[in-house]
N, C-alpha and C positions, 0 to 999 in steps of 0.2 A: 762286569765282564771279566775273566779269567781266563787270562795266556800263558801261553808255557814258557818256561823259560830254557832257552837254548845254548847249548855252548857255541861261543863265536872266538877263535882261537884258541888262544888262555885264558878268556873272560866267557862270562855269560850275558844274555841279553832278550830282548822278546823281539818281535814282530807287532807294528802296527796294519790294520787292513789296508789297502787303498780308500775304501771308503771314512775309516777314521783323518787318515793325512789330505783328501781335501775336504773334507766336513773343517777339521781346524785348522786350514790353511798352512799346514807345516812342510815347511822349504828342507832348507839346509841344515839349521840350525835349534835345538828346543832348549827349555833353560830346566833342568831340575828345581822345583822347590823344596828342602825337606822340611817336612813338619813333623810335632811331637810323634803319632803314629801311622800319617801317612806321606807320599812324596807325590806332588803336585808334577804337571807334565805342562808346561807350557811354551806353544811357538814362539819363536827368536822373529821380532818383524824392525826388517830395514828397509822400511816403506823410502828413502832417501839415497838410498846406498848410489854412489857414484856422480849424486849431485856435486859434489867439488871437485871432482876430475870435468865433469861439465861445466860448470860457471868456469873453469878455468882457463877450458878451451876458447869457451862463448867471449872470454876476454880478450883474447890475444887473436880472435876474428873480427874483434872492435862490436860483435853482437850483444854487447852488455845494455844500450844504450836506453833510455829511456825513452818509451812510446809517447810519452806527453811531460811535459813540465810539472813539476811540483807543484807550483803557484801559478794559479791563472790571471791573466792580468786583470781582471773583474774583481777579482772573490775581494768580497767586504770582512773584514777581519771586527771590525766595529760590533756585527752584529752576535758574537762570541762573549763577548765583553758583558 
């Protein structure tokens, strides 16, 4: 595939389609790869982003808490052995 390359201020740049950015799911952010003669285009994924502002919150609403016990009073530990 061959695109043009554009001036975008003082720099230059191209254009991805719509159809390429969600075919590779690309958000915000891509990562350059370079390699010996070509340069790799790969999406930035923060499949997590913002889990620690939540467990955060979910602490301090006492919502941290565990749905069931670690150890059940049954469980045979014997049979591990």
């Amino acid at each position: 595939m061959e695109l043009p390359v554009i001036k975008i201020g003082n720099s230059k740049g191209f254009r991805l389609s719509k159809t390429l950015i969600e075919k590779y799911n690309i958000k915000d952010k891509v990562e350059l790869i370079l390699e010996k003669d070509y340069i790799v285009i790969k999406p930035v994924s923060t499949p997590r982003k913002g889990w620690e502002q939540a467990f955060k919150e979910m602490n301090e609403r006492g919502d941290d808490q565990l749905l069931f016990d670690d150890v059940f009073e049954n469980e045979n530990f014997e049979e591990w052995k």
